[in-house]
N, C-alpha and C positions, 0 to 999 in steps of 0.2 A: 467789613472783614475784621481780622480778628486786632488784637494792640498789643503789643508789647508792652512793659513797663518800666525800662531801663531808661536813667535818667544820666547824662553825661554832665560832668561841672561844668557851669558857665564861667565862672572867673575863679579867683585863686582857692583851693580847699586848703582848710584850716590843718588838720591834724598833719603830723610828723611835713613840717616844710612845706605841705602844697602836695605830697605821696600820697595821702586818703590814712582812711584807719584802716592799720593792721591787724590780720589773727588775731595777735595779743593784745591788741588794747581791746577789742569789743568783748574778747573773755575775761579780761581786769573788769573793765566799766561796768558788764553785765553781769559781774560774779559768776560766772562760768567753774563748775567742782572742777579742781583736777584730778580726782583720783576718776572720772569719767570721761571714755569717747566713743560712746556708741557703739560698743563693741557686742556683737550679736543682733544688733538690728538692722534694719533697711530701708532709707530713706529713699521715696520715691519722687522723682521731679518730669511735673509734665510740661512737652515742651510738643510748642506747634512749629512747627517750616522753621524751626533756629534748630542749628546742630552744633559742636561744640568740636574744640581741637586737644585731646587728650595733652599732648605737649604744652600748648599753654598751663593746662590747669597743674600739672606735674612742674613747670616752671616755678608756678606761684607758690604751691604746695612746699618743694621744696625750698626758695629763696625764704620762708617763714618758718622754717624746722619743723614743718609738721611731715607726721607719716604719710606715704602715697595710699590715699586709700583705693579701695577694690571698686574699680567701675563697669557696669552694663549698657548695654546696650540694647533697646526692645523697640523694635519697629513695629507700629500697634497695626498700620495698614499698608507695610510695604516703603514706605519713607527713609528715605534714607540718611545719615549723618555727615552730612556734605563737610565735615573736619573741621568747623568755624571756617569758613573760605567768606562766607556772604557778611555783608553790614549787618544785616541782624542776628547773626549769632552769639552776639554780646549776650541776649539772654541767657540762654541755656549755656554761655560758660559761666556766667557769674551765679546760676545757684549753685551749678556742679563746685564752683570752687570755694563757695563761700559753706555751702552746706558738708563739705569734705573737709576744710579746714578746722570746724567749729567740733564738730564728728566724727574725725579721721578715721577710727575703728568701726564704724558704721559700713555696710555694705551700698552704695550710690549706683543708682538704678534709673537710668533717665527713658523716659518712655514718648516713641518721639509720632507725631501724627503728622497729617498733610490736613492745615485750616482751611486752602480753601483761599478763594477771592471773596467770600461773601460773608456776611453774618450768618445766612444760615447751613452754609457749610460749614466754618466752625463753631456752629451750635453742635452739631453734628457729629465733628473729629472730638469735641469735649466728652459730650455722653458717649461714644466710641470708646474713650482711653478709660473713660470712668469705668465702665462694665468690665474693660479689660483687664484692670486691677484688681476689680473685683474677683475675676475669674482665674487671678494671677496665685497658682497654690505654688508655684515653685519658689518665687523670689517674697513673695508675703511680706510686703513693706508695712510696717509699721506706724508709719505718718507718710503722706502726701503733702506735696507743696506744689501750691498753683498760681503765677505769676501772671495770669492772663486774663484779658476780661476787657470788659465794657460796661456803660450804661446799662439798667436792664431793658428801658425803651429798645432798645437794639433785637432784644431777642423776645418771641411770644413767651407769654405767659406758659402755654401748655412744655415746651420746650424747658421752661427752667424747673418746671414742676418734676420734667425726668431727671434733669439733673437733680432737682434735688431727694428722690426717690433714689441713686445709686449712691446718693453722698451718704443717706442714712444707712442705709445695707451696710457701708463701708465702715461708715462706726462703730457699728453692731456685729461687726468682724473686729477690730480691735487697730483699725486704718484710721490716724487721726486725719482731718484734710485742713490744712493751711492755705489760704486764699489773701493774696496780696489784697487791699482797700482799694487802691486805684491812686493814681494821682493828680487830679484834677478837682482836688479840693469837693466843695458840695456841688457843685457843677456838674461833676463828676461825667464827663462825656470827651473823649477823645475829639469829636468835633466842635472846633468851636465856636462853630455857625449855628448851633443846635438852641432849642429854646433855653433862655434864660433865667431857669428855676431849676432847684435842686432833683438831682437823679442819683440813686442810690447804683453803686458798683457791684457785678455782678462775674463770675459766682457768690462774692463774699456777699450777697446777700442773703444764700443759701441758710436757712437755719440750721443746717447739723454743721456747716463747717467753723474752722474758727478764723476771723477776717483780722489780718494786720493792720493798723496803718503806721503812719511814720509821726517820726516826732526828727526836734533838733539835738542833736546830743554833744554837747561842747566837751571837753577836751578834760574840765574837769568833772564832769557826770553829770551837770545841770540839764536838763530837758523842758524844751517848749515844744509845741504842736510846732510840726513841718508846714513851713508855709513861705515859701520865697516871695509871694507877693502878687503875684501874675505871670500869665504864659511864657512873657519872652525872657523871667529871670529864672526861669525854673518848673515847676508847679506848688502842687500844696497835698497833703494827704486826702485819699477818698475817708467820707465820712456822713453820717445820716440816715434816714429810715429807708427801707423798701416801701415800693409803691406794688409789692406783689404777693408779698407774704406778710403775714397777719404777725405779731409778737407771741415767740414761740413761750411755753410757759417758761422755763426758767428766767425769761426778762422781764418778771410780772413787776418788779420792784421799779422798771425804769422808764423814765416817760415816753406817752405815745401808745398806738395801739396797732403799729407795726414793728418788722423785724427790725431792730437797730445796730449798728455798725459804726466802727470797730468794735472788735471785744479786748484786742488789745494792742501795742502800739512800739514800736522800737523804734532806731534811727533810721532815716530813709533819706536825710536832706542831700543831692548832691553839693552843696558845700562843704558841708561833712562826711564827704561820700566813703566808698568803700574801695579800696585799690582790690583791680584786680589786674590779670594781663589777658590781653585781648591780641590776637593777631603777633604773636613776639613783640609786642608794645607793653607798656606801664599802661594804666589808664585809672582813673578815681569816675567813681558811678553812683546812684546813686537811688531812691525811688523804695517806694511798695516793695517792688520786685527783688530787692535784696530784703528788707525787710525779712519776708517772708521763710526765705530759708533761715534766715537765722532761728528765727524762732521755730522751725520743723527738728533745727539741732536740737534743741532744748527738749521738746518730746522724743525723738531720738534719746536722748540721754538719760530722760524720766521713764520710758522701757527699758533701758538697762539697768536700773535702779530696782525697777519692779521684779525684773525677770532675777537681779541676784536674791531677791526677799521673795520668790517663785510667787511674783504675784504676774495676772493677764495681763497685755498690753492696756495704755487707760483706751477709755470707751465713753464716752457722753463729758469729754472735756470742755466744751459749750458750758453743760449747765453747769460744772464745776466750776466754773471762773464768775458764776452769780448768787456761789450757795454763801460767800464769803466764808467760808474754809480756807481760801489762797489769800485773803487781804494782806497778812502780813509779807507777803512775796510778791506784794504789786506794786509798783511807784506813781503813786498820783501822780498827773500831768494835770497842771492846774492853770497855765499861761497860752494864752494862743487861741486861734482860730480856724477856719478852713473857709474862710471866704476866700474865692475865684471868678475871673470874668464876669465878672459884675453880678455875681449872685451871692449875696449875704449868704455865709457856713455859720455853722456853731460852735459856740467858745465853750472854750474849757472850765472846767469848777470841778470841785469837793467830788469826788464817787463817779461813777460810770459818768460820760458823756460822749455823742455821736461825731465827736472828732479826734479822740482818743482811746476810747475803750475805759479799760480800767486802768490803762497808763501802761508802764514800762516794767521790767519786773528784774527779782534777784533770781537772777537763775540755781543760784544753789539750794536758795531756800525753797522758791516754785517746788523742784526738783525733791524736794526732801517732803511737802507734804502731802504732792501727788504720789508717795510712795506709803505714807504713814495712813493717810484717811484711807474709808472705805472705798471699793470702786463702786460708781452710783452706775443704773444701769442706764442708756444713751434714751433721750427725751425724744417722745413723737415729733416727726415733722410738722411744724404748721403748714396747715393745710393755706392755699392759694387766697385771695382774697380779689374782686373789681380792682382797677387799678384806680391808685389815689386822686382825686381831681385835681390834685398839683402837681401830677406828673401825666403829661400828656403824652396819648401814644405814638409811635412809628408811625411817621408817614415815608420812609422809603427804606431800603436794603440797602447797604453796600454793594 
């Protein structure tokens, strides 16, 4: 079935006392503009069987002086938003409140399905919400953000191929899609009885989207790769090649001859997790899955940029993070690893690598020269490939 990626502290988090990081500090840390908060655009967050408790996030929102932003509600098949009542709603409130915070003037549009007990029902409810987006002229988000996923083992090949056939449409409409890396290091399998070789996270393996993973972000800006060590302290960021899509062109520069992932990477560690309020509770979280909104703010706020210089929403922002046009707005991650349960991950060095991306970024500068350079138009999907003989297939369903 489908996985969450919501990561809770195992022992004390660092920033502010043991509280997590604030609003304001991942907008100090990250260089976040202030004269920008997404005002005119619309970030969309897909979310499976987790619903969210307005209250909370208006809680959080205002205990941090930001504005309440404007929230929706869209039941893509009838599902309904059970108010955060269940244990797994921590998802869907932590991007609604992490990606409202960052983007308060942004319009937050959560679009909610029914996963399913199985993998391949939420294969299913994913290409469902995808199309639905697509087909979505009223609310016209701007960037997507998708905290959900699996192994690609988990799901056929013909299956991710639709997914990735609505993710490209969707770029090609001016819909960034942001896709958490996963947390289970190169492992990368929610199960962890599963074979003991690296498996690429999936949507983010998708070649139009662009895949998060997490790094450590200490207190005073330093960043290593996220990696707590093993399952029972934590996890570690998803990271590594697909065994199903071929290396789209714009990753001709980087090794291998599959799609590789991350393309980029922010804080995820829960020890340096992210406070949000869950259930009228405090709580510090952590994982991919925050990751990912934050950085959906960031293209939220690089359309508002555009839209006031009356340029389109960006479109083929994939190839733009390997034309090196954005280096000076990327922060090498040069420390660390993504080894997990006993399957050696890849370490980090000098320029692009599959357990970082191209590292961390200054958000004002990103933001300043995805507004200055040309918009390049979105890169064909790589087309499907055999699966890799180091990634062996499904042998059962959820």
């Amino acid at each position: 079935m489908h996985k969450r990626r919501v990561l809770y502290r195992l022992g004390q988090a660092v920033p502010n006392g043991g509280q997590g990081y604030f609003p304001q500090d991942i907008r100090r840390l990250y260089n976040f503009p202030s004269d920008l908060d997404g005002s005119g655009q619309t970030i969309g967050l897909l979310e499976f069987s987790s619903g969210y408790s307005l209250r909370d996030a208006r809680q959080f929102w205002h205990q941090h002086g930001v504005p309440i932003p404007s929230v929706t509600f869209i039941s893509v098949d009838g599902t309904p938003n059970d108010r955060g009542r269940s244990p797994d709603d921590e998802e869907a409130s932590l991007d609604l409140q992490w990606a409202g915070a960052l983007a308060p003037g942004s319009r937050l549009v959560v679009y909610e399905a029914n996963a399913g007990d199985t993998y391949d029902s939420f294969a299913a409810a994913m290409l469902r919400s995808l199309n639905y987006v697509l087909q979505d002229t009223q609310n016209r988000p701007s960037v997507l953000s998708i905290s959900y996923g699996d192994g690609e083992v988990s799901f056929s090949p013909a299956m991710l191929q639709q997914w990735a056939q609505a993710v490209a449409a969707l770029d090609a409409q001016g819909v960034t899609v942001c896709v958490a890396a996963g947390d289970q290091g190169a492992y990368g399998l929610h199960d962890l009885s599963g074979p003991p070789v690296p498996h690429a996270d999936t949507p983010a393996s998708l070649p139009q989207v662009i895949a998060v993973g997490g790094t450590s972000l200490q207190p005073d800006g330093t960043e290593t790769v996220w990696n707590n060590g093993s399952p029972d302290a934590g996890g570690a960021t998803g990271g590594g090649f697909s065994a199903v899509f071929s290396k789209p062109p714009y990753q001709q520069g980087v090794p291998g001859a599959w799609r590789g992932l991350p393309d980029v990477a922010c804080n995820a560690d829960p020890l340096l997790g992210y406070q949000i309020v869950f259930q009228d509770q405090l709580a510090v979280v952590g994982g991919t899955s925050v990751a990912c909104p934050v950085f959906a703010a960031v293209v939220a706020l690089a359309n508002q940029r555009r839209a006031q210089l009356g340029l389109p929403p960006l479109s083929g922002l994939a190839a733009r993070l390997y034309d090196g046009s954005l280096a000076t707005a990327l922060r090498d991650i040069t420390q660390g690893d993504n080894s997990f349960n006993g399957v050696p991950g890849y370490s980090a060095g000098p320029g692009w690598d599959p357990c970082s991306g191209w590292g961390s970024f200054d958000a004002a500068r990103l933001i300043d020269l995805l507004s200055q350079d040309p918009q390049l138009p979105p890169s064909p999907a790589a087309p499907p490939r055999p699966p890799h003989p180091h990634h062996p297939r499904p042998r059962h369903r959820w």
